[in-house]
Residue frames as a rotation matrix with the C-alpha (Angstrom) as fourth column:
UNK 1
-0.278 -0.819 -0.503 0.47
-0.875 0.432 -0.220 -7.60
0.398 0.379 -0.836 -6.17
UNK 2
0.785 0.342 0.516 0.22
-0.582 0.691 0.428 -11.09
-0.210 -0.637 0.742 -5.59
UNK 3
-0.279 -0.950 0.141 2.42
-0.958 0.264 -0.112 -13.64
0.069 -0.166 -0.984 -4.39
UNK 4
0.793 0.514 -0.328 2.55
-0.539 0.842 0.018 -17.39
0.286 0.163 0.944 -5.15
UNK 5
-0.192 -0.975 0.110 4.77
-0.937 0.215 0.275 -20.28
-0.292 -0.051 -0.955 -4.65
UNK 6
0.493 -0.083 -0.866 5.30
-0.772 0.418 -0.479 -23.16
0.401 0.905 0.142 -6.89
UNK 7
-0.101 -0.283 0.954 5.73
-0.548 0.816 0.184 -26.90
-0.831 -0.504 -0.238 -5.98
UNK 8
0.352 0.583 -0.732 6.54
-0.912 0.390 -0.127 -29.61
0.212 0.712 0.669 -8.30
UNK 9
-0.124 -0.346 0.930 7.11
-0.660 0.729 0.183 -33.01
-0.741 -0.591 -0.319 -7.99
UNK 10
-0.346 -0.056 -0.937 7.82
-0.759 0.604 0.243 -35.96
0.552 0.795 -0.252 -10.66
UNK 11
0.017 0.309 0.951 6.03
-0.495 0.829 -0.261 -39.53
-0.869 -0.466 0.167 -9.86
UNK 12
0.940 -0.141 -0.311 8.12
-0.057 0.832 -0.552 -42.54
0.336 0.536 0.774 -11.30
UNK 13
0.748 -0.657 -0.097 11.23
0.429 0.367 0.825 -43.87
-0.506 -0.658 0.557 -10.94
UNK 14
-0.222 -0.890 -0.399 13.90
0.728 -0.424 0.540 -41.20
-0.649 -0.170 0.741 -11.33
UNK 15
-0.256 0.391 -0.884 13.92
-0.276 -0.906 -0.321 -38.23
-0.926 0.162 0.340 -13.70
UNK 16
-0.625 0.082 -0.776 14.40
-0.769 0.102 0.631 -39.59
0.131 0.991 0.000 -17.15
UNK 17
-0.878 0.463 -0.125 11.34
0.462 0.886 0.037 -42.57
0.128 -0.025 -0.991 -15.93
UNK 18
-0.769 0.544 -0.337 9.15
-0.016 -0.544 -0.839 -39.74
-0.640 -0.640 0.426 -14.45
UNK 19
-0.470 0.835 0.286 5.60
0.876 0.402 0.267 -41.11
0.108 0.376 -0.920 -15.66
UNK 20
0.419 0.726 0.545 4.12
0.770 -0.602 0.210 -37.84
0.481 0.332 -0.811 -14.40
UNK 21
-0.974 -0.225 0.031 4.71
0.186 -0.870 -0.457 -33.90
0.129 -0.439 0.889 -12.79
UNK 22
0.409 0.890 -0.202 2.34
0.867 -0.311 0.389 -32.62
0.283 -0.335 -0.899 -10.54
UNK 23
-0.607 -0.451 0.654 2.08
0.462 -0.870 -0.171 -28.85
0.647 0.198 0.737 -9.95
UNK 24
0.312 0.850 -0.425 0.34
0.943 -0.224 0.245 -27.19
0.113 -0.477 -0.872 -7.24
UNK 25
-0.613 -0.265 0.744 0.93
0.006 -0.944 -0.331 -22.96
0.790 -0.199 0.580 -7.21
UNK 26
0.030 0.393 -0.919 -0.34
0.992 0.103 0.076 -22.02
0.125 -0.914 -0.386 -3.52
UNK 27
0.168 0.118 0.979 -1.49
0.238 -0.968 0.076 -18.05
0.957 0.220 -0.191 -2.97
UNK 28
-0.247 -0.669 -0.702 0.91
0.949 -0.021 -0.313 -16.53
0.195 -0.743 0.640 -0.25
UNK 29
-0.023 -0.035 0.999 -0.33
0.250 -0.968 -0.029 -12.95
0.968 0.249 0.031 -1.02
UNK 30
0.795 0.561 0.231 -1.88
-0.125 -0.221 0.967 -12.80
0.594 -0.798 -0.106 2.71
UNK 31
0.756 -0.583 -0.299 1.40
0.574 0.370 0.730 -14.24
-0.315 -0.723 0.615 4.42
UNK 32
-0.362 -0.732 0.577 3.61
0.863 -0.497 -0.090 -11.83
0.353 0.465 0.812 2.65
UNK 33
0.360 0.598 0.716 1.02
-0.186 -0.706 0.684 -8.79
0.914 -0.379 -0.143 3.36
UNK 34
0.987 0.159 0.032 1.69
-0.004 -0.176 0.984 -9.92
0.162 -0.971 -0.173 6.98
UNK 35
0.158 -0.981 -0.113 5.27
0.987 0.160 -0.015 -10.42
0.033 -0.109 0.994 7.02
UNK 36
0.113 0.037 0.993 4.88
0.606 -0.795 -0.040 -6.90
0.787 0.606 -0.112 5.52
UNK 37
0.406 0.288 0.867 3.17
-0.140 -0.918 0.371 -5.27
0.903 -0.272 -0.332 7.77
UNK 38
0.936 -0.020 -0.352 4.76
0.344 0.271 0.899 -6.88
0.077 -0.962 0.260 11.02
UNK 39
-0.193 -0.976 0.103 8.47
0.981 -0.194 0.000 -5.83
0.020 0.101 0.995 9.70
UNK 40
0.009 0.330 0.944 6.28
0.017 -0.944 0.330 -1.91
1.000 0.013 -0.014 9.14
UNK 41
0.885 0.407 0.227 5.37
-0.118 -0.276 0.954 -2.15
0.451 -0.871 -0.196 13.24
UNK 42
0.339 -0.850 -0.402 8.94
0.941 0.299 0.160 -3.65
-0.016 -0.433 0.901 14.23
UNK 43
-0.512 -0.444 0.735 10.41
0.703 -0.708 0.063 -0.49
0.493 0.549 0.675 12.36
UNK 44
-0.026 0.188 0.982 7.94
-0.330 -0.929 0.169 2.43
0.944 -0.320 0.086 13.99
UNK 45
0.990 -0.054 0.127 8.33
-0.138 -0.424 0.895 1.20
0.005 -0.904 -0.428 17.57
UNK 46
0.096 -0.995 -0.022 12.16
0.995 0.095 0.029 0.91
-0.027 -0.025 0.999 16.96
UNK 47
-0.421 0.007 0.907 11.45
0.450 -0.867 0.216 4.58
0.788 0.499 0.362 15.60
UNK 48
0.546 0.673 0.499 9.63
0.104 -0.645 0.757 5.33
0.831 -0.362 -0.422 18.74
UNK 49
0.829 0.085 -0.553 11.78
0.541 0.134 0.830 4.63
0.145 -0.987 0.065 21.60
């Protein structure tokens, strides 16, 4: 699985002036994986004590 997150942003002056939209997707897969696995270790030494 992979895991992104999505940023946009409009450049001009307000929405209905907005000259352009920049997009930038950014790959989170690795910071999620760790979130993962650090909430997996929280959980087995709760489980251990």
């Amino acid at each position: 699985m992979l895991w992104g997150r999505l940023t946009v942003s409009l450049v001009g002056k307000g929405i209905e002036h907005a000259r352009f939209r920049i997009a930038m997707i950014e790959d989170i897969t690795e910071r999620k994986n760790a979130e993962s696995a650090l909430r997996e270790s929280e959980q087995n030494l709760r489980d251990s004590e």
